[in-house]
C-alpha positions as CSV (number, residue, x, y, z in Angstrom):
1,X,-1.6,-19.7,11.4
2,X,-1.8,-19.4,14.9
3,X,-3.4,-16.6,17.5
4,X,-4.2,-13.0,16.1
5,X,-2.3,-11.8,19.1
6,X,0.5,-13.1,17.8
7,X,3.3,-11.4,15.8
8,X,3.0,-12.0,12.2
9,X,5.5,-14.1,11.3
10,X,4.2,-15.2,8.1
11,X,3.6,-11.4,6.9
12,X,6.6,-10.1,7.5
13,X,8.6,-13.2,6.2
14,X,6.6,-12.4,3.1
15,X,7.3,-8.7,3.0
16,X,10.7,-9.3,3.2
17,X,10.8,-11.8,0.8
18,X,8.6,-9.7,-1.4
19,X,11.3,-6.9,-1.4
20,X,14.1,-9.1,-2.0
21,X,12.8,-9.8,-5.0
22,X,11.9,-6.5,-6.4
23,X,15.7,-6.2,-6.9
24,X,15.2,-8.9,-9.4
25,X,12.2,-7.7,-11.1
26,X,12.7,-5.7,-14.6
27,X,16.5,-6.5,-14.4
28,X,18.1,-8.2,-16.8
29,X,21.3,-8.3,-14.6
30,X,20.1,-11.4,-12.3
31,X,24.4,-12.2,-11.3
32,X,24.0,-10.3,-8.4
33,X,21.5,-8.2,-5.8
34,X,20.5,-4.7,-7.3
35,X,18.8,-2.4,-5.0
36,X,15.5,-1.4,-5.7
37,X,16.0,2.1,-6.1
38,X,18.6,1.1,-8.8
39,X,15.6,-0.9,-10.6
40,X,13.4,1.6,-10.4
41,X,16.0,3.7,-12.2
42,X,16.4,0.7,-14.9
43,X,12.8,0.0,-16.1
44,X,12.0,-0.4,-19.3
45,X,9.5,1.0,-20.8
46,X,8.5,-2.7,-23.1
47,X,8.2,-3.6,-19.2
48,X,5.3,-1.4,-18.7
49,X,1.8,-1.7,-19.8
50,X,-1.6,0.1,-19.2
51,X,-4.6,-1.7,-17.7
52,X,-8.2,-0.8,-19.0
53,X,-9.0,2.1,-16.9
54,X,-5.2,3.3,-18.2
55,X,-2.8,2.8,-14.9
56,X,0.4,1.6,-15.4
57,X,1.2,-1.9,-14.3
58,X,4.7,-3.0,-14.5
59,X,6.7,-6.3,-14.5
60,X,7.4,-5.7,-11.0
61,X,3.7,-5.7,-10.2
62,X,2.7,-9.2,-11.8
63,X,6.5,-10.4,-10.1
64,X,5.6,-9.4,-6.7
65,X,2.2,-10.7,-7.1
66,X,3.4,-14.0,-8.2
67,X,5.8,-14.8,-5.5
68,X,3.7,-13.6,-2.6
69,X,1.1,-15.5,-3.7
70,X,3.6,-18.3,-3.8
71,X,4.9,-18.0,-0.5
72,X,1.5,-17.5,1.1
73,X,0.6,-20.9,-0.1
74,X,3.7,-22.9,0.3
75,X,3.5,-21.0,4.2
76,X,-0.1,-21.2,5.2
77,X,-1.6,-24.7,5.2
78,X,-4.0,-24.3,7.1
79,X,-8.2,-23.5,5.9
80,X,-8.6,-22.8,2.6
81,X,-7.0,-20.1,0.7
82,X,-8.2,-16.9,-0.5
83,X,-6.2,-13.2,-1.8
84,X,-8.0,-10.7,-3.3
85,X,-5.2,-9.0,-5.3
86,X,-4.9,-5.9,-7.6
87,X,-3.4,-7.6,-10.5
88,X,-4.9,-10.4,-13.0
89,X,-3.7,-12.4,-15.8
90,X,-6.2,-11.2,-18.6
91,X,-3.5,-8.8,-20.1
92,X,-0.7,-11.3,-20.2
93,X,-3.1,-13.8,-21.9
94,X,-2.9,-11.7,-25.0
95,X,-0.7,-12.6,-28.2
96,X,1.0,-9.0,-27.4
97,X,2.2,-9.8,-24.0
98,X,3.8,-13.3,-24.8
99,X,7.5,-11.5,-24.6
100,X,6.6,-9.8,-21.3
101,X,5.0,-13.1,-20.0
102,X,8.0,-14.6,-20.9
103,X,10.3,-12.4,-19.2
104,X,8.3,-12.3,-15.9
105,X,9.0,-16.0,-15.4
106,X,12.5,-16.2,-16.1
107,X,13.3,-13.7,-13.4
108,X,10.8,-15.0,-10.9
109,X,12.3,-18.7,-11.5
110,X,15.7,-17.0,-11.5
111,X,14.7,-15.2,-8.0
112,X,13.2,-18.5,-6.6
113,X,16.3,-19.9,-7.9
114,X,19.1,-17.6,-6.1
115,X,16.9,-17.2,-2.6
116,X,16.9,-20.8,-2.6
117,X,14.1,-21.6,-0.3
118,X,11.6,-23.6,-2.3
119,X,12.5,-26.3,-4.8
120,X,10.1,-25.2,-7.7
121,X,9.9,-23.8,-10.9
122,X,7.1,-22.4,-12.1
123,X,6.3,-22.2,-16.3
124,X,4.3,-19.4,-18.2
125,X,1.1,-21.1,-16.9
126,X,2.1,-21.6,-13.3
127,X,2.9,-18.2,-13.5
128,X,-0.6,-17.3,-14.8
129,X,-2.5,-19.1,-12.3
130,X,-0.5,-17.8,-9.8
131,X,-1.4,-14.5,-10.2
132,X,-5.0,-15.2,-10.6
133,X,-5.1,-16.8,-7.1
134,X,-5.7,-13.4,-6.4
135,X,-9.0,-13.3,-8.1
136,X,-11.0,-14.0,-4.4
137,X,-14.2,-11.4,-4.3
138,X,-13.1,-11.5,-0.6
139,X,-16.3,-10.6,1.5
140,X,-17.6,-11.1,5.3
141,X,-16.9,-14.6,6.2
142,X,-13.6,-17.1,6.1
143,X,-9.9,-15.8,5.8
144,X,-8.8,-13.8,3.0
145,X,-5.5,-12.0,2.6
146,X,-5.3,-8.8,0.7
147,X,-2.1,-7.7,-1.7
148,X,-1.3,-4.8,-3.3
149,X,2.2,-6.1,-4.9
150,X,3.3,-2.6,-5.9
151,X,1.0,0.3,-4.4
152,X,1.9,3.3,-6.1
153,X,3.3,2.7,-9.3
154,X,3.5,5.7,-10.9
155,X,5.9,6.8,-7.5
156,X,7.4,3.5,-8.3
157,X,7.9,4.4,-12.1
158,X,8.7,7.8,-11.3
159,X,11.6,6.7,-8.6
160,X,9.4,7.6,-5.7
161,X,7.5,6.0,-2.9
162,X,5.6,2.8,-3.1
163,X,5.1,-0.1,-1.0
164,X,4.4,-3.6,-0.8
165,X,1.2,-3.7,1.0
166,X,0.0,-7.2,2.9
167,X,-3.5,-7.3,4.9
168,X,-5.0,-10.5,6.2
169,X,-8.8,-10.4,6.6
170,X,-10.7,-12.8,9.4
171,X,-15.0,-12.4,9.2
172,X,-14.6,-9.1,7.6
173,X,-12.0,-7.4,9.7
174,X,-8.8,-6.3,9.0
175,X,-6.1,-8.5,11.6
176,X,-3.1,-7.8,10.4
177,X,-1.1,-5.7,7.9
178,X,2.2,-5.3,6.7
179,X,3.8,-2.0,4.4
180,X,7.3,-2.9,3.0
181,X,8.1,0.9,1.8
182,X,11.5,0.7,0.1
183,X,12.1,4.6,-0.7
184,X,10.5,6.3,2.7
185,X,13.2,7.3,5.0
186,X,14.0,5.1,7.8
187,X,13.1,7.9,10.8
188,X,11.1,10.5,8.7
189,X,9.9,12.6,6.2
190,X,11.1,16.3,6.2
191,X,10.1,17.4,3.1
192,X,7.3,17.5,0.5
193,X,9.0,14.6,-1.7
194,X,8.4,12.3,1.5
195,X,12.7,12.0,1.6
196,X,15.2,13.1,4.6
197,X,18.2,14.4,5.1
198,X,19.7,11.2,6.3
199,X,20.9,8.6,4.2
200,X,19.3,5.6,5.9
201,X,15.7,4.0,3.8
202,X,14.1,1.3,3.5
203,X,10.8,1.0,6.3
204,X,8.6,-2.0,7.2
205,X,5.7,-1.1,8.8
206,X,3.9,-4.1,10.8
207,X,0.5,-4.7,12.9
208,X,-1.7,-6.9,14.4
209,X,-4.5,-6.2,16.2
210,X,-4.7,-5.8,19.5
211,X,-0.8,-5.9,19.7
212,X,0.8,-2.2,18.7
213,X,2.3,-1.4,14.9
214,X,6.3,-1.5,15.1
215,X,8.6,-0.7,12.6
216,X,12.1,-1.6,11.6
217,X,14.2,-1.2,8.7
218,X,14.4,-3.5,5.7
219,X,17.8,-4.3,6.3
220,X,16.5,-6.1,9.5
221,X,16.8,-4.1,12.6
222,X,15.4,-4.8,15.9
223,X,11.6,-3.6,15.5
224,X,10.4,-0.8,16.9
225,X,7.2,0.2,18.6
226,X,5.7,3.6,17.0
227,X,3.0,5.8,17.7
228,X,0.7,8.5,15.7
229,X,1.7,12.5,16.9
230,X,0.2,13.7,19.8
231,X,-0.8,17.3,18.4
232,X,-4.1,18.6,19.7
233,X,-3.9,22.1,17.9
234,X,-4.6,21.8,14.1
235,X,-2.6,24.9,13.6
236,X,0.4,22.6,14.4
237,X,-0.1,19.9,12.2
238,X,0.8,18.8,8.9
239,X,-0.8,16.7,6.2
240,X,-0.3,13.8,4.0
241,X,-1.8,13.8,0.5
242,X,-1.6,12.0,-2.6
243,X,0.5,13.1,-5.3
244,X,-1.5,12.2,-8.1
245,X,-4.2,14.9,-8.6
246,X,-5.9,12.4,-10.1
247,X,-6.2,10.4,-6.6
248,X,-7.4,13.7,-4.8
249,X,-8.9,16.4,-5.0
250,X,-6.4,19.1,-4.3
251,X,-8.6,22.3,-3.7
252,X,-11.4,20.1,-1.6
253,X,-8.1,19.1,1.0
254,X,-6.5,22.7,0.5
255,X,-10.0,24.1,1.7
256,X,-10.4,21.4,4.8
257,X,-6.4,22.4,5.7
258,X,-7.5,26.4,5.8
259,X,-10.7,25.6,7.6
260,X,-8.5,23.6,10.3
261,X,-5.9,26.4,10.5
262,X,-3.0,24.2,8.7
263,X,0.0,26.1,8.0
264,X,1.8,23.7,6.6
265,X,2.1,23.2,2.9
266,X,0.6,19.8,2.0
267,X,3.1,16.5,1.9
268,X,2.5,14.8,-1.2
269,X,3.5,11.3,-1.9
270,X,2.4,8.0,-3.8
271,X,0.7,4.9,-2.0
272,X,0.3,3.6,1.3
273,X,3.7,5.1,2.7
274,X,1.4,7.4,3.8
275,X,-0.1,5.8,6.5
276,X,3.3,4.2,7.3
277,X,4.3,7.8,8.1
278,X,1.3,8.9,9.7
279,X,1.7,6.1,11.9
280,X,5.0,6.9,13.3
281,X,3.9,10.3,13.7
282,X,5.6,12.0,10.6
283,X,2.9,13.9,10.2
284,X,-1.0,14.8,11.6
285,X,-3.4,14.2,9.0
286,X,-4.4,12.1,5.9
287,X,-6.2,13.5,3.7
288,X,-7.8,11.1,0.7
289,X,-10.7,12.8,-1.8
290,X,-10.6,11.4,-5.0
291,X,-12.8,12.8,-7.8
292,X,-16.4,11.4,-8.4
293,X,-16.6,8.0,-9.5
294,X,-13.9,6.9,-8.3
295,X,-13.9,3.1,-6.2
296,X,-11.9,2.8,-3.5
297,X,-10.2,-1.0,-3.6
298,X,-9.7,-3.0,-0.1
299,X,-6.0,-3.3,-1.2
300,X,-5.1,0.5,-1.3
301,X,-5.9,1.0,2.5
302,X,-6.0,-2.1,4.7
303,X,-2.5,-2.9,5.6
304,X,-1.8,1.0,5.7
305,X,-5.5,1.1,7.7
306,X,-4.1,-1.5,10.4
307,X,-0.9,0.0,10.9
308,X,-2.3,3.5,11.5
309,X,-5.4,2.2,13.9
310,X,-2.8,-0.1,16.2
311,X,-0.4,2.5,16.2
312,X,-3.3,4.7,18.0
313,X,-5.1,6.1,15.3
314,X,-8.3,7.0,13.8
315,X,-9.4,6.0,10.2
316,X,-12.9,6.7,9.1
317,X,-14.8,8.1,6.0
318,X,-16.0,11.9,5.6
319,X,-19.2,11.0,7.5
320,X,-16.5,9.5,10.3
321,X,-17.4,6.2,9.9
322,X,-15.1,3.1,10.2
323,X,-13.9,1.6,6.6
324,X,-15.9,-1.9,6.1
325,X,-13.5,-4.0,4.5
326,X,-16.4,-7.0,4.3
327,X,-17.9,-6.2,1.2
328,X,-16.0,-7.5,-0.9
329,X,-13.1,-6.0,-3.5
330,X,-14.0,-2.8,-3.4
331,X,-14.8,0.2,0.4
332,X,-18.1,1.6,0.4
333,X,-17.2,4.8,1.5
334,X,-18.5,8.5,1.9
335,X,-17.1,11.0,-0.2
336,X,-12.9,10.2,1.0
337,X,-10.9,9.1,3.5
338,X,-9.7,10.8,6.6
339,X,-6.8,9.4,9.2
340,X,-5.5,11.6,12.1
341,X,-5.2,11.3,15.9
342,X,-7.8,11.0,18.1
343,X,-7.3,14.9,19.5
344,X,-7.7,16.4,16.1
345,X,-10.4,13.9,14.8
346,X,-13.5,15.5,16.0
347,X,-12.3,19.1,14.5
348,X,-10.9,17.4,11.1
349,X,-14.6,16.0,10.8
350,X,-16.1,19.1,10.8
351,X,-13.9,20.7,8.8
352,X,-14.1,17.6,6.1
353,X,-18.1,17.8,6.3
354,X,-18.4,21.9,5.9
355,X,-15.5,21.7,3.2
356,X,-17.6,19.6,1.2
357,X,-20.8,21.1,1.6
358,X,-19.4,24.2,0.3
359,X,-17.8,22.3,-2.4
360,X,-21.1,21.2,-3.8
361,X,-23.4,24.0,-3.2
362,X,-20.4,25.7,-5.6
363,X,-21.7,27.1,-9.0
364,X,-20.2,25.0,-11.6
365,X,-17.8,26.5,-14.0
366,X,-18.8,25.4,-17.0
């Protein structure tokens, strides 16, 4: 594997060859390269399913899954091998999924196939097992990477952000992290769908502790070091939310923007873009509640965690304490999540802590 100061090779090999073969996944056109904004255009809906607690996962997730997992253990030999990974097989075991099952390994053979980089063909078991080599519990000790193979896909369903998001965990912490983003705009976001005015998209986000985040574009430009903003006056900034309602709750971040002195209206987009554009200084503030009950997984922020903390970042709980990614699958956090600069950190706390104390000492509605 080689030093943690090092770039990371392997990561970014893997995001790249993650994305490539998106442009596969849920096309039944395999003759040539579709782009994955064309695919997410083309889904089919006997290509989606809903998990037990109801998300969507797609034929895109499992593919992705299968294939990084793949790479990952054809390109790191050395240790023992652990991802803890969103996805499992338990759905596709079912007599109802056989046709899905079937589908998914034809087009990652078929990708494995046309890239041409390793001699193997997997069958409806290897593709099974593959994607429950993602079943690791993760936890303190040893190595573990950490996938979320599609983050965001309801923005992926709904032809809108998502990314492929890569973290590789050593005793506990978070080392490196990678965020392939295929729809966020190359320089940056200008309005509240997270699009620009320029025609250029496609980011990968990169970072390795110690050594600075970087982006470059997917098409493979020279990488580029970034930074979070530099805005010390709250009344300046702007803020990233989720667009799912059901990921946050919208009048507990509207309240912490008014306390701060926010003007601007909220920027609202799916997954771990997010921090991608935080990072590179899109915008000032992250802003993650979601309602009670609701377990935060290690996959939905480590890479995006990384990325924003090397770039020169804060990322805490509402208490302001660091996210502990040791404990296994799922963040034992406080309330939400909170990511800004360190300038506006110390006021965003207090505004976080006296928004939710006014939230709960709230008479209920009902």
């Amino acid at each position: 594997m080689g030093s943690m100061h090092e770039r990371p090779f392997y990561s970014i090999c893997i995001a790249n060859y993650t994305f490539k073969t998106i442009s596969y996944i849920n096309s039944y056109n395999t003759s040539s390269v579709i782009s994955v904004r064309t695919v997410q255009q083309e889904i089919l809906q006997s290509d989606i399913q809903s998990k037990a607690d109801k998300s969507p996962v797609t034929v895109a997730d499992y593919g992705s899954q299968v294939l990084v997992s793949l790479v990952l253990n054809m390109e790191v030999t050395s240790g023992s091998f652990s991802m803890v990974a969103e996805e499992d097989s338990e759905d596709l075991r079912k007599d109802s999924a056989e046709e899905i099952l079937e589908h998914i390994t034809d087009l990652v053979n078929e990708t494995l196939a046309e890239d041409g980089s390793y001699n193997i063909t997997l069958s409806k078991e290897g593709i099974l097992s593959a994607i429950d080599t993602g079943k690791s519990e993760g936890g303190p000790s040893g190595r573990h990477w950490v996938l979320d193979p599609i983050d965001g896909t309801k923005g992926f369903l709904r032809g809108g952000q998502y990314a492929i998001a890569l973290a590789l965990l050593d005793e506990g912490k978070v080392v490196l992290g990678v965020l392939g983003c295929p729809n966020l705009p190359l320089t940056s976001i200008s309005n509240l769908n997270g699009s620009s005015s320029g025609d250029q998209t496609g980011a990968l986000f990169s970072a390795t502790i110690g050594c600075g985040a970087e982006v470059e574009s997917l098409e493979g430009s020279p990488p580029q070091k970034i930074s979070v903003c530099t805005i010390d006056n709250p009344v300046n900034a702007s803020f990233f939310e989720s667009y799912e309602g059901a990921h946050t709750m919208h009048d507990l971040t509207g309240s912490i923007a008014e306390k701060l002195g926010v003007q601007a209206p909220p920027v609202r987009i799916d997954s771990q873009a997010k921090y991608g554009a935080l990072a590179r200084g899109d915008g000032a503030i992250y802003l993650r509640f979601p309602h009670k009950g609701y377990k935060e997984k290690v996959w939905d922020h480590a890479a995006g965690a990384i990325v924003v903390t090397e770039a020169g970042g804060v990322v805490t709980d509402a208490s302001g304490n660091d996210l502990d990614f040791s404990k296994g699958r799922f963040l034992d956090v406080d309330t939400g999540i909170i990511a800004t600069n360190k300038q506006l950190m110390p006021s965003l706390l207090k505004s976080v802590q006296e928004a939710i104390k006014e939230k709960s000492q709230a008479p209920s509605p009902l």
